[in-house]
Legacy VTK file of the C-alpha trace (Angstrom):
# vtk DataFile Version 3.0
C-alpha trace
ASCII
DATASET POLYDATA
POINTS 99 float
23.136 -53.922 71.466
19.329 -54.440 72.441
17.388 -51.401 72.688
14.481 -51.387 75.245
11.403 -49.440 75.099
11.068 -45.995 76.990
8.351 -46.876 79.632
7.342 -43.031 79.302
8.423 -41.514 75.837
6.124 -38.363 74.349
3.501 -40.808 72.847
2.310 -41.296 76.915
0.382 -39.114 78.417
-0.171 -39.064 82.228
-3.233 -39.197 84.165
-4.212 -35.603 84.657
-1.976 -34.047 82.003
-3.183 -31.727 79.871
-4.242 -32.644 76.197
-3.908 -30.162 73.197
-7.194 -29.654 71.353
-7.885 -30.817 68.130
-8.943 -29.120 65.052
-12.938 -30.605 65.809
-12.458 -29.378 68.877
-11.622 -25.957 68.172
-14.021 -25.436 65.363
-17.021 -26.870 67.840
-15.933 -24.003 70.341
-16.180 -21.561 67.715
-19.498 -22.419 66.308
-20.926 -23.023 70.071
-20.587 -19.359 70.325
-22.630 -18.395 67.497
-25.635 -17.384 69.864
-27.976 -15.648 67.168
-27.775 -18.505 64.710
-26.906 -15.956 61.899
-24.140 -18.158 60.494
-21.079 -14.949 61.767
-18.950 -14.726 64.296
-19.363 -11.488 65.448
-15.711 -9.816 67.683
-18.021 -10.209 71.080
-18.833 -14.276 69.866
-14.946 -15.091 69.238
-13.695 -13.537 72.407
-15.932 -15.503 74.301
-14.294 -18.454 72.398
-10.823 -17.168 73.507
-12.421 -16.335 76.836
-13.618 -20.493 76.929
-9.968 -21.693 76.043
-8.697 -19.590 78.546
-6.600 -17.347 76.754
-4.413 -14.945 78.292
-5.430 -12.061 76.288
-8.841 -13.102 74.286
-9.592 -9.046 73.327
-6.008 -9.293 71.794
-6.478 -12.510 70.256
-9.538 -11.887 68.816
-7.857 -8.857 66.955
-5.409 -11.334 65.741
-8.199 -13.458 64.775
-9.870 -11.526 62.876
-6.854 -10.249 61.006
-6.144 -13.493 59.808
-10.018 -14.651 59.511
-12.141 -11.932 57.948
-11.090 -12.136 54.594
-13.948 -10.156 53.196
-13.758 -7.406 55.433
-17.255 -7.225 56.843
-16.013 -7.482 60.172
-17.568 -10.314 60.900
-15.964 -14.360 60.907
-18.760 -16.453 58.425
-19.063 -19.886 59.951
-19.978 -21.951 56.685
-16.763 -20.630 55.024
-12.311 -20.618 54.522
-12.818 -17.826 57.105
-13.728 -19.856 60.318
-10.788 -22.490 58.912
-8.417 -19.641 59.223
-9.572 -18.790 62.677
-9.298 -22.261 63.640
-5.673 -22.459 61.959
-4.517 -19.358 64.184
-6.187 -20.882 66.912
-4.121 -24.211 66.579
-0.731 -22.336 66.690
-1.627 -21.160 69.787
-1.409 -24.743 71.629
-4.591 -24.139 73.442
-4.818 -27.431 75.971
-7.601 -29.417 77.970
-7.119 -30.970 81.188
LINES 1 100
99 0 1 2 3 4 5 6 7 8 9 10 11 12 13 14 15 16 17 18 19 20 21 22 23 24 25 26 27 28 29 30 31 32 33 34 35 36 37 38 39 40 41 42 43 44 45 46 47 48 49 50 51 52 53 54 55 56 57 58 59 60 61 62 63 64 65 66 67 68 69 70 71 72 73 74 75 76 77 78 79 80 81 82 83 84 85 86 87 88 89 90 91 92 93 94 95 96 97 98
């Protein structure tokens, strides 16, 4: 028995499909956001992350996101540290997409 090749198996994606983003991808949205250069997230600055992805809920998911990013507390997501990789992480199991 000879097995051919699927002409259009899950490795294919169509012209005009949509793409999930990537971890760069994410993390560049996040940081874009950062309009006062002060190195924080503030919850305004990640809902208009959640806002750019075109989530359904951002003010929910940026409650979320911040539960599972601001380790320290301070109410704020710090850019340069584990708590804009946990954002990002949450982010990712969300299965955000680009068209």
């Amino acid at each position: 028995m000879v097995r051919l090749p699927i002409p259009f198996g899950p490795n294919i994606v169509a012209k005009g499909a949509e793409v999930p983003f990537n971890r760069e991808q994410i993390t560049s949205i996040f940081k874009k956001q950062d309009k006062n250069k002060d190195g924080k997230l503030s919850h305004e600055e990640v809902k208009a992350a959640f806002v750019e992805l075109n989530a359904f809920w951002p003010w929910f998911l940026t409650v979320q996101g911040f539960r599972h990013g601001d380790n320290n507390g301070d109410k704020f997501i710090n850019i340069d540290d584990q708590e804009l990789e946990n954002l990002v992480d949450f982010t990712l199991k969300r299965g955000y997409t680009s068209k």
